[in-house]
N, CA, C and O atoms as CSV, one atom per row, in Angstrom:
chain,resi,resn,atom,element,x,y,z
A,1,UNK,N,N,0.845,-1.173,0.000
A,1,UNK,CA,C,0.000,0.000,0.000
A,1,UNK,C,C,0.887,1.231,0.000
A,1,UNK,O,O,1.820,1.424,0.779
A,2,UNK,N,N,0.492,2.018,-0.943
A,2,UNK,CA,C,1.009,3.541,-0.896
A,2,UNK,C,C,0.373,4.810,-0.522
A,2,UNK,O,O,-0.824,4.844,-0.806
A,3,UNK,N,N,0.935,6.054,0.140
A,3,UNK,CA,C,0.121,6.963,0.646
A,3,UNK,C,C,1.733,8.078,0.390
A,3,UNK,O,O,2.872,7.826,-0.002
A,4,UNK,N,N,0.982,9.414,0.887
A,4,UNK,CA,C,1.638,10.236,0.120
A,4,UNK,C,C,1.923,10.782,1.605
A,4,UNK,O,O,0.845,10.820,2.198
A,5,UNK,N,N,2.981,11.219,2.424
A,5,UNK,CA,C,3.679,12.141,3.469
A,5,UNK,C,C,3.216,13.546,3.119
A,5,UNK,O,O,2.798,13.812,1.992
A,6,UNK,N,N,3.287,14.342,3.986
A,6,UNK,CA,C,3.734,16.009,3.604
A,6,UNK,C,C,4.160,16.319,5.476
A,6,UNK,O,O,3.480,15.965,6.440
A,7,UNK,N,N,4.968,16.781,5.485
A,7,UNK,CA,C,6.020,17.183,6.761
A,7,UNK,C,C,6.773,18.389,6.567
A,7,UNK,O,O,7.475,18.538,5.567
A,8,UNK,N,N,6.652,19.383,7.594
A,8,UNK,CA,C,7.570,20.544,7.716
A,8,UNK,C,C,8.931,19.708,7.865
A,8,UNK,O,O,9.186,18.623,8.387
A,9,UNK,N,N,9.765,20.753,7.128
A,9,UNK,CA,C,11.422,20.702,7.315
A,9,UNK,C,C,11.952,21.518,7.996
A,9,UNK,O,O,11.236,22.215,8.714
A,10,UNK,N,N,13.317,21.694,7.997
A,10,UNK,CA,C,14.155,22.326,9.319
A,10,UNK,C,C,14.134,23.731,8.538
A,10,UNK,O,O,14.410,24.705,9.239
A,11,UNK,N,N,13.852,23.963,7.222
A,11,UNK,CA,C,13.855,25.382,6.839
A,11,UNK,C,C,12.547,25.780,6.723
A,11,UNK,O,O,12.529,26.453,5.693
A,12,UNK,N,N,11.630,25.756,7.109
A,12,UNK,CA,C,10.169,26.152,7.168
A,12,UNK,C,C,9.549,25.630,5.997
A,12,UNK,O,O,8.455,26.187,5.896
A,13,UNK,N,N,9.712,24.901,5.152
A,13,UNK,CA,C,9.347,24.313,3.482
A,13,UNK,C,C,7.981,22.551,4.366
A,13,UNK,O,O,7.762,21.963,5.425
A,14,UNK,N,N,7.675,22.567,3.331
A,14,UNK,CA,C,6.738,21.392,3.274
A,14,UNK,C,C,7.320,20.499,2.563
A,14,UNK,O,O,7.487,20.914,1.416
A,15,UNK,N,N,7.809,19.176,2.773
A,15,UNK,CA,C,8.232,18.293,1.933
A,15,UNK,C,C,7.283,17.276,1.200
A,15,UNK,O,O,6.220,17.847,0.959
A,16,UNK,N,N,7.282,16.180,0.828
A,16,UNK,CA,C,6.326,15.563,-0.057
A,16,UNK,C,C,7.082,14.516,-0.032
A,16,UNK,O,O,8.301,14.560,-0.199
A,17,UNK,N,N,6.210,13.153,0.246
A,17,UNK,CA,C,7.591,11.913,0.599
A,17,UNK,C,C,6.185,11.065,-0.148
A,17,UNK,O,O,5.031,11.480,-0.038
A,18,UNK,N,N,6.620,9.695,-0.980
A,18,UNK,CA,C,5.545,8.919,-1.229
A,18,UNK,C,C,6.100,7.647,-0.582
A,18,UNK,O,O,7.095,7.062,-1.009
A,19,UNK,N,N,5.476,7.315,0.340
A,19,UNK,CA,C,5.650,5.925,1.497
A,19,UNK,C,C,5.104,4.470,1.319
A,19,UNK,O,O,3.933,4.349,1.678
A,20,UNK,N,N,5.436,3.849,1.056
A,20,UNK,CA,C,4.808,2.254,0.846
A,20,UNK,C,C,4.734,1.564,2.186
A,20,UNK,O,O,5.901,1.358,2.521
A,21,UNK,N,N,4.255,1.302,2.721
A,21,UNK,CA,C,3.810,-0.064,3.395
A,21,UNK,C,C,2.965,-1.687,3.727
A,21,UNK,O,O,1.757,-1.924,3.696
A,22,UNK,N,N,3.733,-2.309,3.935
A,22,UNK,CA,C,3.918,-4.114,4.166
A,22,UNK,C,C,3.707,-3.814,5.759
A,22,UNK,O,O,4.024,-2.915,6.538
A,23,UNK,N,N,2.896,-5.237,5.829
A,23,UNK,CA,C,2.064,-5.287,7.044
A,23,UNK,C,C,2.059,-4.405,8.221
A,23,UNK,O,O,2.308,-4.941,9.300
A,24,UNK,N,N,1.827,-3.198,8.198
A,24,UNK,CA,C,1.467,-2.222,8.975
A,24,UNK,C,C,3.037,-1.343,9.210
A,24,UNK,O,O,2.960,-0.395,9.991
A,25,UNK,N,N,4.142,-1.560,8.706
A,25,UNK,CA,C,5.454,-1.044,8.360
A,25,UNK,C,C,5.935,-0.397,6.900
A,25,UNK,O,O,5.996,-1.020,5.840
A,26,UNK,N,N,6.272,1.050,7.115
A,26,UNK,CA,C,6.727,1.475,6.172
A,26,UNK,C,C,8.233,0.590,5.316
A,26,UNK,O,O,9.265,0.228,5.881
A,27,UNK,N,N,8.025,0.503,4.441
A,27,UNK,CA,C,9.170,-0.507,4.113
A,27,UNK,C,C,10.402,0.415,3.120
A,27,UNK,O,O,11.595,0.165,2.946
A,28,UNK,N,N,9.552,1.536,2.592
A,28,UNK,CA,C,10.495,2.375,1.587
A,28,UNK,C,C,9.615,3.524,1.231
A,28,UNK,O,O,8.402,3.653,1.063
A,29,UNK,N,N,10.797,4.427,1.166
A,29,UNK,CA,C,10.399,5.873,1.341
A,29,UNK,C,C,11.007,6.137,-0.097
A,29,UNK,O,O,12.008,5.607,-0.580
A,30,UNK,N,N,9.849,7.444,-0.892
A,30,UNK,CA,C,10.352,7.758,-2.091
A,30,UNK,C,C,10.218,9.603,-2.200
A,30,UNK,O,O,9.184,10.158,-2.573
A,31,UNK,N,N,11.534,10.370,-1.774
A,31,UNK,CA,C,11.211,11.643,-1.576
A,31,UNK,C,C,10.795,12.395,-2.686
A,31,UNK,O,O,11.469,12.100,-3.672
A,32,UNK,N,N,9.839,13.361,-2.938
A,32,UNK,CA,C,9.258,13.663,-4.017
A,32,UNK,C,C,9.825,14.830,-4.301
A,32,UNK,O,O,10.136,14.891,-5.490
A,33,UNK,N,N,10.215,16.259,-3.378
A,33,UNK,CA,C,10.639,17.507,-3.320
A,33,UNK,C,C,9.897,17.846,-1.985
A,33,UNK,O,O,9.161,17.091,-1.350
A,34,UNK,N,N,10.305,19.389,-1.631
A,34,UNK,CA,C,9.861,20.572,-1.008
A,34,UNK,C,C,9.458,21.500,-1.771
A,34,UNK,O,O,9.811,21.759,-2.922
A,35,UNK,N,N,8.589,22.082,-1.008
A,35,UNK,CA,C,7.993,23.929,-1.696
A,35,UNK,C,C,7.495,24.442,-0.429
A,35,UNK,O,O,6.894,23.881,0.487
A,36,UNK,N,N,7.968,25.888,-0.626
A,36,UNK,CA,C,7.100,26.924,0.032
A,36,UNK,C,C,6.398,27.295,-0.330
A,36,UNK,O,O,6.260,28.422,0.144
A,37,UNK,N,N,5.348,26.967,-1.329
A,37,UNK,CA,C,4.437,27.937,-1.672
A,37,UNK,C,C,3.198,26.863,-1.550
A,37,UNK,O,O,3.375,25.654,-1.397
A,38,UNK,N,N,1.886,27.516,-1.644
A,38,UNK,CA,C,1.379,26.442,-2.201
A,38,UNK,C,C,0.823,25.900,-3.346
A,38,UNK,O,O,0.304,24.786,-3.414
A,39,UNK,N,N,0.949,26.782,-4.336
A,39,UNK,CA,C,1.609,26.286,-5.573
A,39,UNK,C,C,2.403,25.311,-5.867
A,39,UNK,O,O,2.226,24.488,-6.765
A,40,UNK,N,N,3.359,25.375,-5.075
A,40,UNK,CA,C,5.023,24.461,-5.196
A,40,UNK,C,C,4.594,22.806,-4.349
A,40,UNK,O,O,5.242,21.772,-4.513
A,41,UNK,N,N,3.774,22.900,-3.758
A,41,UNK,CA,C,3.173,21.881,-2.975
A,41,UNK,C,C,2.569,21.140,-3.407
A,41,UNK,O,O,2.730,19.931,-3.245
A,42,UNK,N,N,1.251,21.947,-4.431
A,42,UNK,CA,C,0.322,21.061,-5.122
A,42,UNK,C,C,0.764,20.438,-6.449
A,42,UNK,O,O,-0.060,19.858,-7.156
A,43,UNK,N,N,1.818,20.529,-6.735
A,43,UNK,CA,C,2.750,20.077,-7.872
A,43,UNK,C,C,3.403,19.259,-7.409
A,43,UNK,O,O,3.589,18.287,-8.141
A,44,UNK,N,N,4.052,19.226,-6.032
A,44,UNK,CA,C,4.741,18.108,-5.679
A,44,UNK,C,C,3.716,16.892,-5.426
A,44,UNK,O,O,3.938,15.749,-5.825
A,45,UNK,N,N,2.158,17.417,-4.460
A,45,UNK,CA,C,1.510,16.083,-4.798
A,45,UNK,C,C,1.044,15.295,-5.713
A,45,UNK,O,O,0.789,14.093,-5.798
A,46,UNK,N,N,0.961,16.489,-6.588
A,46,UNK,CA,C,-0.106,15.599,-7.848
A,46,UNK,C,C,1.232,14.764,-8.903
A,46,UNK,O,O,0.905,14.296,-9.994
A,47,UNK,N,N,2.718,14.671,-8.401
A,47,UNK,CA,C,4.129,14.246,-9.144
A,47,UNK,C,C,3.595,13.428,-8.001
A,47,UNK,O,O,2.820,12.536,-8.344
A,48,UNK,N,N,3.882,13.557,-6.511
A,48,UNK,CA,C,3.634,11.786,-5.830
A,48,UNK,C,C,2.597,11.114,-6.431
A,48,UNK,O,O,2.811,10.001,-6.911
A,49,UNK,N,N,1.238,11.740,-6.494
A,49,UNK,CA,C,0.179,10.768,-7.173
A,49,UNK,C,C,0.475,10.468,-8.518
A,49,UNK,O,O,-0.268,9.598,-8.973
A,50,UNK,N,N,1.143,10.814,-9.138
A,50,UNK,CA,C,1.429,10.242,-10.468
A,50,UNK,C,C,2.699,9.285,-9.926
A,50,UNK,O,O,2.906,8.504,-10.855
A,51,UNK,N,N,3.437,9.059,-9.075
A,51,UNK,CA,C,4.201,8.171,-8.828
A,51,UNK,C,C,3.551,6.466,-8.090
A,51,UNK,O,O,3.958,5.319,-8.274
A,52,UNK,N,N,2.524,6.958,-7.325
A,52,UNK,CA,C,1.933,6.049,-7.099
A,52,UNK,C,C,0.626,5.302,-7.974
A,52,UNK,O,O,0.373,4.098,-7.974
A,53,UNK,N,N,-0.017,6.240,-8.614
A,53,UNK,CA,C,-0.358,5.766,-10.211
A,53,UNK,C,C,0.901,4.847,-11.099
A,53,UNK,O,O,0.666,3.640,-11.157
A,54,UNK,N,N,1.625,5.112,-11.481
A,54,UNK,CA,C,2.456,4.131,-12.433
A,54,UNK,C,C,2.446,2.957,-12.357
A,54,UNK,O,O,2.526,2.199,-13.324
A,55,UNK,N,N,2.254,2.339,-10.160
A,55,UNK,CA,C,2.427,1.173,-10.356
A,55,UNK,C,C,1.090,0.768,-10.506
A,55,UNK,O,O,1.135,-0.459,-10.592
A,56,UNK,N,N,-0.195,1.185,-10.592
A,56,UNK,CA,C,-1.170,0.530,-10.498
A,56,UNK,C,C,-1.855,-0.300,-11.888
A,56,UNK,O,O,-2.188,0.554,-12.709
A,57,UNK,N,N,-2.103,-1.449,-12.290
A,57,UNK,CA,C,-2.624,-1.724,-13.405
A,57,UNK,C,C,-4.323,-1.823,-13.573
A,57,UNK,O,O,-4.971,-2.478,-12.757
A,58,UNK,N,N,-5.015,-1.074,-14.767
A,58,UNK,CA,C,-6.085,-1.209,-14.675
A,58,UNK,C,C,-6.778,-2.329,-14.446
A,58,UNK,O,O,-6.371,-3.471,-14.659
A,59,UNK,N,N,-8.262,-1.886,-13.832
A,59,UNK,CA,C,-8.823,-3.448,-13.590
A,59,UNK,C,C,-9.669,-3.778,-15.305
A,59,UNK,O,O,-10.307,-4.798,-15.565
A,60,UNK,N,N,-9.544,-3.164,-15.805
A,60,UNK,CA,C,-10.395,-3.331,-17.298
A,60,UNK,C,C,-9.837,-2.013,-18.425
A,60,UNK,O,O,-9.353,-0.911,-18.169
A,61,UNK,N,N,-10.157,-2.708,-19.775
A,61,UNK,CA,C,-9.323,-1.424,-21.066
A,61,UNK,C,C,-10.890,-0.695,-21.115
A,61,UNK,O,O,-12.017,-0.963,-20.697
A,62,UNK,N,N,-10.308,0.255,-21.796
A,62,UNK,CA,C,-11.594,0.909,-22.284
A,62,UNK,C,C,-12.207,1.348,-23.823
A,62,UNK,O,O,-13.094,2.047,-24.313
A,63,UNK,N,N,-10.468,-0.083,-24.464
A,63,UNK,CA,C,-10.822,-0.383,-25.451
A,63,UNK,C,C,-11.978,-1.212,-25.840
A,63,UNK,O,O,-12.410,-1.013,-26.975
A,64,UNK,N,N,-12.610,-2.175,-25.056
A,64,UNK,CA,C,-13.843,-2.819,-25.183
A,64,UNK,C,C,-15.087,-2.141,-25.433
A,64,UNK,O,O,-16.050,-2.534,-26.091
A,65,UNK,N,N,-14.876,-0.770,-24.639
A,65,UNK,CA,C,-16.363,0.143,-24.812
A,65,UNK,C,C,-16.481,0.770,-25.883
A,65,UNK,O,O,-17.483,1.414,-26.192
A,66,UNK,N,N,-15.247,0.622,-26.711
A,66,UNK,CA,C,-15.569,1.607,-28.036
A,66,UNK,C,C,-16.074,0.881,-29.365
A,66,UNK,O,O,-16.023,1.299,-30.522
A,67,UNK,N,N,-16.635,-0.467,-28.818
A,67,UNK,CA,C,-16.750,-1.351,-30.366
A,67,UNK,C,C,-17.640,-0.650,-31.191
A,67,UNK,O,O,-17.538,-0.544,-32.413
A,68,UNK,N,N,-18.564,-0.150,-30.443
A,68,UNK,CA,C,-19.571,0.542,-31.450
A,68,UNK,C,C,-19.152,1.128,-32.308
A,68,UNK,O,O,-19.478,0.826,-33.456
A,69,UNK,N,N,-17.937,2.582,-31.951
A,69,UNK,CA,C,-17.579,3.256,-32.546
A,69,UNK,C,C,-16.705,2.897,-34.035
A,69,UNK,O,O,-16.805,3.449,-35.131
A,70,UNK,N,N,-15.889,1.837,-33.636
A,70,UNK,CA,C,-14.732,0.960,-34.473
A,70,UNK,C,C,-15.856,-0.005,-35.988
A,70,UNK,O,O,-15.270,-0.519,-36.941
A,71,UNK,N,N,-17.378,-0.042,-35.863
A,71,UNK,CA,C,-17.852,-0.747,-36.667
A,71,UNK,C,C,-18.261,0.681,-37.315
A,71,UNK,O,O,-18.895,0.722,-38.369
């Protein structure tokens, strides 16, 4: 399971960490960046959620729904 951190740093910044965990233990940490802004923040999450997106595989294509279109 993956979930996304956000934690103050020692320079006043917000960091962005994407965290995996195995049976109730973080097992590996994947640092994403810092920002001060929050601009700079919401870019770093939506880069963790696209990091934790990559590994996921769909449960179905959505090539099947287009037969109509393809005849």
């Amino acid at each position: 399971m993956a979930f996304i951190r956000k934690f103050k740093t020692g320079s006043d910044a917000t960091g962005v960490q994407v965290c995996y965990k195995e049976q109730g233990k973080v097992v590996k940490t994947v640092h994403i960046g810092s920002a001060k802004t929050e601009q700079g923040i919401e870019k770093l999450l939506k880069k963790a959620q696209a990091v934790i997106d990559q590994d996921k595989v769909p449960l179905f294509s959505l090539e099947n729904f287009d037969r109509k279109n393809k005849k």
